[in-house]
Residue frames as qw, qx, qy, qz and C-alpha x, y, z in Angstrom:
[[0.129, -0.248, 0.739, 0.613, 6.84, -24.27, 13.27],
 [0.162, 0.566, 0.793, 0.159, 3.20, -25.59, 12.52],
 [0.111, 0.816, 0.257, -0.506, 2.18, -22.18, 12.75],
 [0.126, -0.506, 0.409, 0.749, 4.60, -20.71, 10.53],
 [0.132, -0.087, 0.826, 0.541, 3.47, -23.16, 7.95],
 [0.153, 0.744, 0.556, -0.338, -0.37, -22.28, 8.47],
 [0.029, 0.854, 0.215, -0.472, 0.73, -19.26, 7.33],
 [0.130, 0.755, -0.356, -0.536, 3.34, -18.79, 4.73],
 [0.136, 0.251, -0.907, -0.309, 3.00, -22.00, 2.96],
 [0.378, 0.352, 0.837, -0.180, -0.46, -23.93, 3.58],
 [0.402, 0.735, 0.102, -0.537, -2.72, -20.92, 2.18],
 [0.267, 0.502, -0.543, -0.618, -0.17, -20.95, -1.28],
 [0.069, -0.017, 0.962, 0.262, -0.21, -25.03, -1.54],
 [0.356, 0.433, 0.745, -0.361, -4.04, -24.90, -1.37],
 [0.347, 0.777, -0.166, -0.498, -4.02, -22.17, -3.94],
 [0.172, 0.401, -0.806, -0.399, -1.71, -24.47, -6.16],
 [0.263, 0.065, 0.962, -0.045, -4.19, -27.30, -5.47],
 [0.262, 0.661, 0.703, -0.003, -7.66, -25.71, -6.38],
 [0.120, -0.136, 0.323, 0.929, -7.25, -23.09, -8.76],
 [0.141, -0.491, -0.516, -0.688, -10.97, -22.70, -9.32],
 [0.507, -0.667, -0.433, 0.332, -11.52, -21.99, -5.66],
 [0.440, -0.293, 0.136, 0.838, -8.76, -19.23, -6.31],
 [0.092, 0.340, 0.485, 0.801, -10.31, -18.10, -9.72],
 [0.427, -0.640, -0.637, 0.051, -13.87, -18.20, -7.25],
 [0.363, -0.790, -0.299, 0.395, -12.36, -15.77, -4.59],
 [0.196, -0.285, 0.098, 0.933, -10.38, -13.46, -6.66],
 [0.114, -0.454, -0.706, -0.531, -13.67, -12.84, -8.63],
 [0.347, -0.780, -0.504, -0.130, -15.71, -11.80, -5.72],
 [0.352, -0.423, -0.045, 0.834, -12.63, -10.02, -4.32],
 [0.265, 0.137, 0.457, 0.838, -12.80, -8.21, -7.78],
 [0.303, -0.681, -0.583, -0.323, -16.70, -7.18, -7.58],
 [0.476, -0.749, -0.458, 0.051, -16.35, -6.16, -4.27],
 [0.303, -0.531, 0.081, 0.787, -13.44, -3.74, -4.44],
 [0.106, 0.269, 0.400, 0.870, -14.92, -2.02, -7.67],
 [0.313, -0.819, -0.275, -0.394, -18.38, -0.97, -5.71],
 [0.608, -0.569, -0.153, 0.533, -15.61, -0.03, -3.20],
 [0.407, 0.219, 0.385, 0.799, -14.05, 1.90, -5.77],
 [0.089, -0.631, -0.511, -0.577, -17.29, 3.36, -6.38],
 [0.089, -0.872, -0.385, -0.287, -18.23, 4.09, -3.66],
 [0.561, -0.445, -0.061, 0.695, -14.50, 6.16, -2.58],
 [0.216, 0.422, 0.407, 0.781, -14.93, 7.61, -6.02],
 [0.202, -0.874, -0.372, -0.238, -18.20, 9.70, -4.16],
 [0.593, -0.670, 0.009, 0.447, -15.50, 10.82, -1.34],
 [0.491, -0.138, 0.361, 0.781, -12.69, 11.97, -4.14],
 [0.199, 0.582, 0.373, 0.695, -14.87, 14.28, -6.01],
 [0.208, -0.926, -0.209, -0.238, -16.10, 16.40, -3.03],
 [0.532, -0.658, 0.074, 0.528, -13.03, 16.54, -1.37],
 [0.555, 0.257, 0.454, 0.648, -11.69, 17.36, -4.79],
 [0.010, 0.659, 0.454, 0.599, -14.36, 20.28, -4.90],
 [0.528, -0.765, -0.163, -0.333, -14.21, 21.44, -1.79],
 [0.666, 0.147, -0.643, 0.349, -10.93, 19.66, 0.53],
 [0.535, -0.343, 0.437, -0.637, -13.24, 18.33, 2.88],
 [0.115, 0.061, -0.992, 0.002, -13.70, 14.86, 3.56],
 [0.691, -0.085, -0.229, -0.680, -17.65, 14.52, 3.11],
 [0.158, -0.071, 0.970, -0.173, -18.50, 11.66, 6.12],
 [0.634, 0.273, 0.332, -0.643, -22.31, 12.29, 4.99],
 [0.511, 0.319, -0.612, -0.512, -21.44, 9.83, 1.67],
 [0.011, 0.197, 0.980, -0.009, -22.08, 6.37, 3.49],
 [0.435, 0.619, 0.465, -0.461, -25.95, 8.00, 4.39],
 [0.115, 0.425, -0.523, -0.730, -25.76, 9.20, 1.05],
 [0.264, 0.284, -0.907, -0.162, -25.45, 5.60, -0.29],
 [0.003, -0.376, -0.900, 0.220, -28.38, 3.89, 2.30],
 [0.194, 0.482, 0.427, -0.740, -30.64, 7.25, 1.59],
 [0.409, 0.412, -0.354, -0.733, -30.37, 7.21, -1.92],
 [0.351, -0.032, -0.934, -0.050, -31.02, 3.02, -2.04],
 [0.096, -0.310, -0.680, 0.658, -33.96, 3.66, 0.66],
 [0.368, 0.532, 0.164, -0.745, -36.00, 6.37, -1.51],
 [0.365, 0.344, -0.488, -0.714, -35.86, 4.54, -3.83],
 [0.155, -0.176, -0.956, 0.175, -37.23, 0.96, -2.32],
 [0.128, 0.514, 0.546, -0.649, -39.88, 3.66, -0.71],
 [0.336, 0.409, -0.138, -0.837, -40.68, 4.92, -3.79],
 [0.426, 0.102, -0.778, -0.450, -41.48, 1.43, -5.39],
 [0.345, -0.262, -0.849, 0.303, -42.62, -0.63, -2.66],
 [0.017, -0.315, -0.444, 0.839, -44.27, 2.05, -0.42],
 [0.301, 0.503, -0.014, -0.810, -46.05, 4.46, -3.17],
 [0.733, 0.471, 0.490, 0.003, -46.37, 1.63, -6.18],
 [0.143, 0.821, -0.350, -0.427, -44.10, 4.14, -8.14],
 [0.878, 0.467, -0.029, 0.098, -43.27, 1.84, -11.67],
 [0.794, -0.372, 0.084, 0.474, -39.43, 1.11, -11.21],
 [0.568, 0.033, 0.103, 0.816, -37.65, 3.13, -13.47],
 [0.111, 0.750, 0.147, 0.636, -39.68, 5.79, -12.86],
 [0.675, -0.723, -0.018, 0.146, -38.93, 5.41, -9.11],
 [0.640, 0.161, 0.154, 0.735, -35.09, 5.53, -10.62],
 [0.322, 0.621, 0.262, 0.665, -35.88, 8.95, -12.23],
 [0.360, -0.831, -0.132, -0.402, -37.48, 10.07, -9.30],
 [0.885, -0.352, -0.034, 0.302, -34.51, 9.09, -7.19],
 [0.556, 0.244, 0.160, 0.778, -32.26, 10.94, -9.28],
 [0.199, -0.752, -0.152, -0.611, -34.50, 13.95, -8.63],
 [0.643, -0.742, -0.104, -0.155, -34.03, 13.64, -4.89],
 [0.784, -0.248, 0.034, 0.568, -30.50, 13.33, -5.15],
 [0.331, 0.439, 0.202, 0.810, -30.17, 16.27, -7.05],
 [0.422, -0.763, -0.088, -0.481, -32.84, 18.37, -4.76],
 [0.822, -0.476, -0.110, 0.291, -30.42, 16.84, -2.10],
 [0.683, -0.221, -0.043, 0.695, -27.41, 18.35, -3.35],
 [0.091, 0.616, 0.280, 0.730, -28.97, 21.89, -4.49],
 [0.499, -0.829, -0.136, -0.210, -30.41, 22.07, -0.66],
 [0.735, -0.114, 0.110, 0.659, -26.44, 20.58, 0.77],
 [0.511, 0.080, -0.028, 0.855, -25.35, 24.02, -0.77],
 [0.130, -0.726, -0.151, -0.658, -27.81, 26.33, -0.13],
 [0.431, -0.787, 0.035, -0.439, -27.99, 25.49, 3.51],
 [0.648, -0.755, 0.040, 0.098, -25.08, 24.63, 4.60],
 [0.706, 0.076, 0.086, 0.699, -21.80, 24.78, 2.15],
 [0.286, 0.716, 0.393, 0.501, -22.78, 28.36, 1.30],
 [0.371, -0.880, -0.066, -0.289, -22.55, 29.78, 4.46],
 [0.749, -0.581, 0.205, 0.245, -19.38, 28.45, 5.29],
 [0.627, 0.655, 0.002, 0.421, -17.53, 29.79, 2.13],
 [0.236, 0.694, -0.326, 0.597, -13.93, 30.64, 3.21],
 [0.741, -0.577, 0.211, -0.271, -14.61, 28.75, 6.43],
 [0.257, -0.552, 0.792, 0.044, -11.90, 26.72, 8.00],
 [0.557, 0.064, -0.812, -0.165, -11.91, 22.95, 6.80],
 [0.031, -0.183, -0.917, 0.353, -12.91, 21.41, 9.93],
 [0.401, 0.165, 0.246, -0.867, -15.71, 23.74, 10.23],
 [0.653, 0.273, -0.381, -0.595, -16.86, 22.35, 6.65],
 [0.299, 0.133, -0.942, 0.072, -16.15, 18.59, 8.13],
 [0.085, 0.090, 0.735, -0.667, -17.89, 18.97, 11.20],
 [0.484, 0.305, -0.052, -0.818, -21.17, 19.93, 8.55],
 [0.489, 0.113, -0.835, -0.223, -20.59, 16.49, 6.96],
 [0.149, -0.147, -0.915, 0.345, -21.55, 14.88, 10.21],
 [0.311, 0.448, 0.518, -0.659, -24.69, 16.92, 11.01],
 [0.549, 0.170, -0.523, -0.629, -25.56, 16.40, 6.91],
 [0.327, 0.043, -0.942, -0.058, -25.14, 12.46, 8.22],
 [0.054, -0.149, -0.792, 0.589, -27.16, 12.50, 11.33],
 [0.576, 0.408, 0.120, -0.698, -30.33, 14.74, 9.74],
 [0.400, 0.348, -0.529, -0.663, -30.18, 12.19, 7.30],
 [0.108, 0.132, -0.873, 0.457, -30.33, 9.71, 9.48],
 [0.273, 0.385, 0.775, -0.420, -33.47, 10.52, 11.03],
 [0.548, 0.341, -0.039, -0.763, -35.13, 12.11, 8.20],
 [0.424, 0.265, -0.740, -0.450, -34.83, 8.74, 6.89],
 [0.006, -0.217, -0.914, 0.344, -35.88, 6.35, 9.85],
 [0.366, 0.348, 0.404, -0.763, -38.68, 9.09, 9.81],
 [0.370, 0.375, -0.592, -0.610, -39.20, 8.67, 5.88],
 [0.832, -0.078, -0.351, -0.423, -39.28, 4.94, 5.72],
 [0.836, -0.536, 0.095, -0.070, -38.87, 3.31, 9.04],
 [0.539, -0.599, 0.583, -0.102, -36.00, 1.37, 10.49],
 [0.840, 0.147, 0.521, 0.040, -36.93, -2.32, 9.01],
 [0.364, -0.254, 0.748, 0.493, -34.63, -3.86, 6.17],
 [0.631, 0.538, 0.141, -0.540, -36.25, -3.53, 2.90],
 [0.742, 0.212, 0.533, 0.348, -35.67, -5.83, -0.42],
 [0.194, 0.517, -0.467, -0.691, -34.07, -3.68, -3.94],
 [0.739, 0.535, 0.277, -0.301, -36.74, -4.41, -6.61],
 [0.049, -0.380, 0.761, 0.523, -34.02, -6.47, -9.55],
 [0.331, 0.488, 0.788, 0.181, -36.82, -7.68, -11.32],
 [0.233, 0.923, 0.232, -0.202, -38.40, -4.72, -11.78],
 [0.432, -0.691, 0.347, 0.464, -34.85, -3.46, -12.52],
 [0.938, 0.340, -0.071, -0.019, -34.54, -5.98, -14.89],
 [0.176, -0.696, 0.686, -0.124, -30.98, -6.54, -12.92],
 [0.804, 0.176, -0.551, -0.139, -29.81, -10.48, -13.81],
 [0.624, -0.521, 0.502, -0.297, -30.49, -12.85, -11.60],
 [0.981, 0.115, 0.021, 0.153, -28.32, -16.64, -11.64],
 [0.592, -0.457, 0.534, 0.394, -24.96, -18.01, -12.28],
 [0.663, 0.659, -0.303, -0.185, -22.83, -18.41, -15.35],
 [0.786, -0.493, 0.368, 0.065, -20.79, -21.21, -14.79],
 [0.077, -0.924, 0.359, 0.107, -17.27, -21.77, -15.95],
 [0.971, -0.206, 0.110, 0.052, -15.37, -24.81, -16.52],
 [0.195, -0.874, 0.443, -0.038, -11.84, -24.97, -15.57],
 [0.567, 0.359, -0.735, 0.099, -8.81, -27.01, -15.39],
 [0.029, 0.201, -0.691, 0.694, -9.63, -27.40, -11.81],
 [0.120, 0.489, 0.706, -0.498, -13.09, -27.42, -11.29],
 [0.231, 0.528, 0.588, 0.567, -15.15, -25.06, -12.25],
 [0.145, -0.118, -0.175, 0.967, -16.43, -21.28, -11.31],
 [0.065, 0.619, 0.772, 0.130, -19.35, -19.82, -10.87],
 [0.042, 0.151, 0.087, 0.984, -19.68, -15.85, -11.96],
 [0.163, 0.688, 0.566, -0.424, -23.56, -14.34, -10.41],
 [0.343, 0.413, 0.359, 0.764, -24.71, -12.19, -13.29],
 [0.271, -0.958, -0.022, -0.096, -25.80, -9.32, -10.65],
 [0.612, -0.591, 0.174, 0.496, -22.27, -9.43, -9.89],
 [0.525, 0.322, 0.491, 0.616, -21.13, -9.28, -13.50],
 [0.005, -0.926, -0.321, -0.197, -23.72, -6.09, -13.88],
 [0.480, -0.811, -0.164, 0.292, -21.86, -4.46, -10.64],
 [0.678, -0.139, 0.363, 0.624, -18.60, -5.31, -12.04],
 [0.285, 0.511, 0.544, 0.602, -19.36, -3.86, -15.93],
 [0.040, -0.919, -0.223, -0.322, -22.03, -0.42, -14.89],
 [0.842, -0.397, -0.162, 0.329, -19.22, 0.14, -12.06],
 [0.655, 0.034, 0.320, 0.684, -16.20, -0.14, -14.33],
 [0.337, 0.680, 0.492, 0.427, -18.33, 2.32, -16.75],
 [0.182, -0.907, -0.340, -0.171, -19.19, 4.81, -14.21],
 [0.722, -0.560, 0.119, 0.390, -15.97, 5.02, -12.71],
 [0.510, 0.213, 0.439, 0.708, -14.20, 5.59, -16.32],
 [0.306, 0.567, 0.465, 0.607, -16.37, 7.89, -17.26],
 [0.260, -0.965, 0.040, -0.006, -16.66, 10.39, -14.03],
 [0.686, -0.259, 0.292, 0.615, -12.82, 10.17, -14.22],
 [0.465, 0.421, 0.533, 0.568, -12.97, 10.93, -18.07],
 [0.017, 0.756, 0.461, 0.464, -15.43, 13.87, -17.28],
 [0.431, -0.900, -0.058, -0.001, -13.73, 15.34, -14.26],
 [0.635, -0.213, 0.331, 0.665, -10.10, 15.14, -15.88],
 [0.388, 0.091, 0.462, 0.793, -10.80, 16.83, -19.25],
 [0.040, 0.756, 0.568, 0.324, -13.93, 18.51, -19.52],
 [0.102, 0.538, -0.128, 0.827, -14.00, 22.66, -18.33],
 [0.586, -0.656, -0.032, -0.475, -15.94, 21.70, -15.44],
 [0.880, -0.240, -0.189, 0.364, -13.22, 19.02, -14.16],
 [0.476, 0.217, -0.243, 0.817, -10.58, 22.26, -14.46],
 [0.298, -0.656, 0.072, -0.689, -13.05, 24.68, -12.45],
 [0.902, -0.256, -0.341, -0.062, -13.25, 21.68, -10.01],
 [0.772, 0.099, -0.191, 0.598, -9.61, 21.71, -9.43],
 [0.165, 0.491, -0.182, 0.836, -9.19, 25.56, -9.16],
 [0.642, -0.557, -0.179, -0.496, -12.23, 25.26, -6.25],
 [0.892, -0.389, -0.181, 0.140, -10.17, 22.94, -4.21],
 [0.628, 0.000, -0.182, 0.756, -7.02, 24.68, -4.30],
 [0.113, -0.305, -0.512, 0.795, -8.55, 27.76, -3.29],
 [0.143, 0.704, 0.574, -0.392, -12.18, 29.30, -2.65],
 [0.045, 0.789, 0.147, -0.595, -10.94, 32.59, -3.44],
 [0.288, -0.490, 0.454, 0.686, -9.12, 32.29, -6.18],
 [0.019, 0.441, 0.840, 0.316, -12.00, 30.21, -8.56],
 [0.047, -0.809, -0.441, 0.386, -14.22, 33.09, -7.00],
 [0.127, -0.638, 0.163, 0.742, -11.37, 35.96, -8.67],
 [0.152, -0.257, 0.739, 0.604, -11.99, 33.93, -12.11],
 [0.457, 0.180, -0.260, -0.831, -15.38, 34.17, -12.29],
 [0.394, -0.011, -0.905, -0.159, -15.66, 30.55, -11.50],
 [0.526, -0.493, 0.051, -0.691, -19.02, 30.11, -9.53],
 [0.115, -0.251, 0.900, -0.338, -18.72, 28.05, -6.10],
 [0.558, 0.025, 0.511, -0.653, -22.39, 27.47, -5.86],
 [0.873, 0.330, -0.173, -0.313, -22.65, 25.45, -9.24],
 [0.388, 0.480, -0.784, 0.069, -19.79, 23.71, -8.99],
 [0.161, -0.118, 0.950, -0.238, -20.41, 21.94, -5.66],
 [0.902, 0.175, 0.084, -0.386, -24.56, 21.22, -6.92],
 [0.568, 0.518, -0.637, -0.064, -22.33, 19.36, -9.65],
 [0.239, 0.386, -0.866, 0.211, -19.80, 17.59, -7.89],
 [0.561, -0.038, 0.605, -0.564, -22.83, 16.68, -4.70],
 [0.878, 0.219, 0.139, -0.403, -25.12, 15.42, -7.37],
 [0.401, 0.584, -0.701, 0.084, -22.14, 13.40, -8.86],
 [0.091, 0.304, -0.913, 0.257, -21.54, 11.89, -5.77],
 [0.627, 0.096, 0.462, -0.620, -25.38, 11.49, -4.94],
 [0.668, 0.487, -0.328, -0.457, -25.31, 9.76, -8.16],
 [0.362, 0.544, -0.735, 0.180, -23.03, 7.49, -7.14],
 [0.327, -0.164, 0.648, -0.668, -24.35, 6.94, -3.71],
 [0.555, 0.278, -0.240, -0.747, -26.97, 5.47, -6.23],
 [0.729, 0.404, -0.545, -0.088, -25.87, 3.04, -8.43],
 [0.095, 0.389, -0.827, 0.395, -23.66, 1.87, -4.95],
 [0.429, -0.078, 0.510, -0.741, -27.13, 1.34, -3.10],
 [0.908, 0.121, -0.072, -0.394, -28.98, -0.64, -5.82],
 [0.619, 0.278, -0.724, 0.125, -25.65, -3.25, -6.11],
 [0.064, 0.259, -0.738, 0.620, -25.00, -3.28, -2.53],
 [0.607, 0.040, 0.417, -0.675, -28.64, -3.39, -1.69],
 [0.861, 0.157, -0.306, -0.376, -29.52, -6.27, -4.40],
 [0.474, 0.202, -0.821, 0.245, -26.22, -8.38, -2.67],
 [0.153, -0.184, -0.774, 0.586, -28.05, -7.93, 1.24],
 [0.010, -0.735, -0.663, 0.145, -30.89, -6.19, 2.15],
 [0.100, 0.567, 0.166, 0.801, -31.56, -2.12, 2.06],
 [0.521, -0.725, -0.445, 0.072, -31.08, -1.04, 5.43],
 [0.184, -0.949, 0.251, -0.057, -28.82, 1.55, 7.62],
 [0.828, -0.230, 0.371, 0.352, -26.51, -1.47, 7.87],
 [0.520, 0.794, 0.241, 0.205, -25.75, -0.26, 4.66],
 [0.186, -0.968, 0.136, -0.100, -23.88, 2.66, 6.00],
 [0.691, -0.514, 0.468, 0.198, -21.14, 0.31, 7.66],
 [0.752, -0.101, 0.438, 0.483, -19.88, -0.89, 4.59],
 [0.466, 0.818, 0.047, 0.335, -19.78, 2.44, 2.66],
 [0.125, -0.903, 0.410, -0.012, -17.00, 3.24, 5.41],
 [0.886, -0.075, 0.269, 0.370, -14.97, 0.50, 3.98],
 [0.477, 0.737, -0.080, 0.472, -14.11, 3.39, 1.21],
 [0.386, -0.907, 0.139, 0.091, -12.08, 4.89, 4.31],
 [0.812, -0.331, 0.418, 0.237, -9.40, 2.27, 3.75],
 [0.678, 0.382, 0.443, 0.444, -9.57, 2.27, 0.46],
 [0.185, 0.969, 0.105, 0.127, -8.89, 6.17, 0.49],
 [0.371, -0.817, 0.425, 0.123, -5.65, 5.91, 2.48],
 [0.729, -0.011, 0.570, 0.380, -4.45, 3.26, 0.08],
 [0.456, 0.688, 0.391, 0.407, -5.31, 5.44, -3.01],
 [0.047, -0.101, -0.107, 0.988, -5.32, 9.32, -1.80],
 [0.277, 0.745, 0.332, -0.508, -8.23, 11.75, -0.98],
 [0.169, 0.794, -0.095, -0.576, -7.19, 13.23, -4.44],
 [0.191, 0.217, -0.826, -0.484, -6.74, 10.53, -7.12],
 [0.813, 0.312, -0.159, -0.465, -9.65, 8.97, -9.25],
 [0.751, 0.291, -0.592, -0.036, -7.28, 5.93, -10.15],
 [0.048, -0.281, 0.777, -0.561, -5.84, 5.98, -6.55],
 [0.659, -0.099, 0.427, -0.611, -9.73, 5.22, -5.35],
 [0.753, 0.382, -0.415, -0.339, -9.76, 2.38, -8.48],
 [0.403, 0.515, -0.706, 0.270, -6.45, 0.89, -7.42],
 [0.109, -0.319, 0.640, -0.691, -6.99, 1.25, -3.69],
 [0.739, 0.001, 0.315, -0.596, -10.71, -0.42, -3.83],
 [0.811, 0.286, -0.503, -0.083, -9.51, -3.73, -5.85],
 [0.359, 0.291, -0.773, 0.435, -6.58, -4.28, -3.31],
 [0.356, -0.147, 0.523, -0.761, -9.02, -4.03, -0.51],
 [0.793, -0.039, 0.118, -0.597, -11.38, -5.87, -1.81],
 [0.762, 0.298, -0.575, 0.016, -9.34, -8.57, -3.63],
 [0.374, 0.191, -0.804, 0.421, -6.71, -9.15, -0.56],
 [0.454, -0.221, 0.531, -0.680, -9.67, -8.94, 2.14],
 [0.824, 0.208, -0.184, -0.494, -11.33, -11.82, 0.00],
 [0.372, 0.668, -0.601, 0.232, -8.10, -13.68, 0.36],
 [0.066, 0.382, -0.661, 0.643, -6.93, -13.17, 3.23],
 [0.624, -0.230, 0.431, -0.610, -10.36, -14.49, 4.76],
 [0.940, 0.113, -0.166, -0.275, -10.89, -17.70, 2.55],
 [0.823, 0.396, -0.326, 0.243, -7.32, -18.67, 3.12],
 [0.392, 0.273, -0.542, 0.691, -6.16, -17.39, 6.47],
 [0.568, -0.482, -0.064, -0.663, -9.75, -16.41, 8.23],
 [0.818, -0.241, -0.519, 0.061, -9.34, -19.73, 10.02],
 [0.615, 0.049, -0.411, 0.671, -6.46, -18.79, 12.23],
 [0.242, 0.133, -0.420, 0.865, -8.15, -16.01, 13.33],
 [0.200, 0.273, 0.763, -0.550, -11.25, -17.26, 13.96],
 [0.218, 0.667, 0.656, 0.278, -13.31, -16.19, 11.16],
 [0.171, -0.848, -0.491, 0.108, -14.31, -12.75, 10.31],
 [0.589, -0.204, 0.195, 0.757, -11.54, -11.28, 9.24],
 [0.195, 0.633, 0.513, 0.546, -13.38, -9.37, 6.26],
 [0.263, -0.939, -0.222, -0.010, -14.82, -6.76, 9.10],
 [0.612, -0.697, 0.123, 0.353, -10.98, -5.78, 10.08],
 [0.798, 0.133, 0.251, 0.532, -8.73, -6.97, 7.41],
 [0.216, 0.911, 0.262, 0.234, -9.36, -3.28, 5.42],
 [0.328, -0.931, -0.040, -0.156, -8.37, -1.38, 8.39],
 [0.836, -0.388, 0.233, 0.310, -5.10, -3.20, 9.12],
 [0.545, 0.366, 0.434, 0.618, -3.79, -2.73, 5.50],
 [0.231, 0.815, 0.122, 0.518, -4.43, 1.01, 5.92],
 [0.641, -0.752, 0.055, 0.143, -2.96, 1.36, 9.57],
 [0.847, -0.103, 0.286, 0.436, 0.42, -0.02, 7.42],
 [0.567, 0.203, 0.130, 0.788, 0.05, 2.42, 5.34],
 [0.164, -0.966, 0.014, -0.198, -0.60, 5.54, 7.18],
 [0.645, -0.546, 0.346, 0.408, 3.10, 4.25, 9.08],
 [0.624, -0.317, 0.414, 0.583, 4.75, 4.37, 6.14],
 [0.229, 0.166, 0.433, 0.856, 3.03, 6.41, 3.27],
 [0.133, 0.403, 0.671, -0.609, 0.65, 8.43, 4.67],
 [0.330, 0.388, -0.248, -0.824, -0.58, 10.49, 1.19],
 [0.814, 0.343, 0.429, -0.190, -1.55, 6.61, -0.34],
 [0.736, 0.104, 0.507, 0.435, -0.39, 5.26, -3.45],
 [0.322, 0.546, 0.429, 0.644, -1.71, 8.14, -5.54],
 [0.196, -0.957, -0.195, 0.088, -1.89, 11.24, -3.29],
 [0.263, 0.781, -0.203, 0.528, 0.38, 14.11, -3.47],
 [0.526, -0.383, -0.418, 0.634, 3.06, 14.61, -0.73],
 [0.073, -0.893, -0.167, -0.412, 2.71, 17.61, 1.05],
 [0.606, 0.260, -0.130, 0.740, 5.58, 19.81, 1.72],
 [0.096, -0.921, -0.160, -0.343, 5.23, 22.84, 4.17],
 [0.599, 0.195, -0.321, 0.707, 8.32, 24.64, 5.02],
 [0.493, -0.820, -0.290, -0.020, 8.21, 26.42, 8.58]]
């Protein structure tokens, strides 16, 4: 019985006691499922462009947060022109991505075009270790001019404290998210997008050209991979470690769908919010550490019972 109440009644009365502890963890829940968000959002446009599940986006995310550290730190490169030049290497990333290796596999099976994701991940891998080493590196927010401190809060409870590098994360995030949504829903290049994923040939019969579309959609997601790398890198360090939490977006895809924009929104809040939770307020009981699992548990539940996600299309095939 003491258990039970551990569980389905301590966690709430504490919550009814310190409501700024509450306000506290659904805040950082919040933050941390929108650069989830972000960085499923990089997964939902190439599979969108392509329905392949792109595992090369966590490297992505530590390569594009990595040339740039190497381009400030390393070379002396002035920060936002290290930025610019970042953007250039993400783009010369996803122009080379289709010349040498989507191109040749036009009209290839899907796995084939999976199995390419992993040898994108693994050359990136070492061209980076080879690039700039192994060792943890620091994202330049000064130079950045990214806001460092607190903004503090005062509550009926207590009081809250908001980081204004979180705020940033929260806000350029929100932006970027809206607006590749915005620009891959309505615009003529979001409907060639669509025809590409539902089939090769047919966007081929309409004049629609494969080889620009996926630059597009790559540098999109390299773009992403971006913005994910300077937040994620300014909250810990800038290392391969990196990598591990860009496959939290797994979870958050099977909650959302491979094929919904809002699904990756939706799906990266609940993850982040109820892993935030679920550790400040139940972590005890299972020792701590919950954060590294919780994700996975919450998408195990629903692959048993809705396997397409909140926003994914069922799929019907009649035999």
């Amino acid at each position: 019985m003491h258990f039970l109440y551990l569980i389905f009644i301590d966690p709430f009365v504490q919550m009814a006691q310190a409501p700024d502890l509450l306000a506290q963890t659904l805040w950082e829940g919040l933050v941390a499922g929108m650069l989830y968000a972000l960085i499923a959002l990089g997964f939902v446009l190439i599979f969108k462009a392509s329905g392949v599940f792109n595992f090369a986006q966590g490297i992505m995310v530590v390569f594009a947060a990595l040339t740039l550290v190497g381009l400030h730190h390393d070379l002396h490169v002035p920060a936002f022109i290290a930025l610019a030049l970042t953007i250039g290497v993400m783009f010369v990333l996803a122009f080379a991505i289709e010349r040498a290796v989507l191109r040749p596999l036009v009209n290839q099976p899907d796995i084939i075009l999976f199995m390419a994701t992993f040898g994108i991940t693994y050359f990136l891998i070492g061209f980076g270790e080879y690039i700039f080493g192994g060792d943890p590196k620091v994202m330049p927010t000064g130079d950045l001019y990214l806001p460092n401190g607190a903004v503090t809060y005062h509550t009926l409870g207590g009081m809250v404290q908001l980081q204004k590098l979180d705020i940033a994360a929260a806000v350029i995030a929100s932006i970027m998210v809206a607006g590749l949504a915005v620009f891959f829903s309505k615009t003529r290049i979001g409907r060639a997008l669509r025809a590409v994923a539902d089939s090769h040939e047919a966007a081929l019969s309409v004049g629609i050209s494969l080889e620009q579309i996926w630059v597009i959609v790559w540098f999109a997601a390299g773009l992403v991979a971006l913005v994910t790398g300077i937040f994620w890198g300014a909250r810990s360090d800038v290392s391969f470690a990196l990598e591990v939490i860009a496959l939290k977006a797994l979870p958050v895809l099977i909650l959302g769908g491979l094929t919904s924009v809002p699904g990756a929104i939706v799906g990266g809040l609940i993850i982040g919010v109820g892993e935030k939770l679920f550790e400040f307020y139940w972590g005890s009981l299972f020792g701590g550490g919950t954060d590294a699992w919780f994700a996975y548990v919450i998408a195990l539940v629903f692959l048993m019972f809705r396997p397409q996600g909140l926003f994914g299309e069922r799929i019907i095939e009649r035999v």
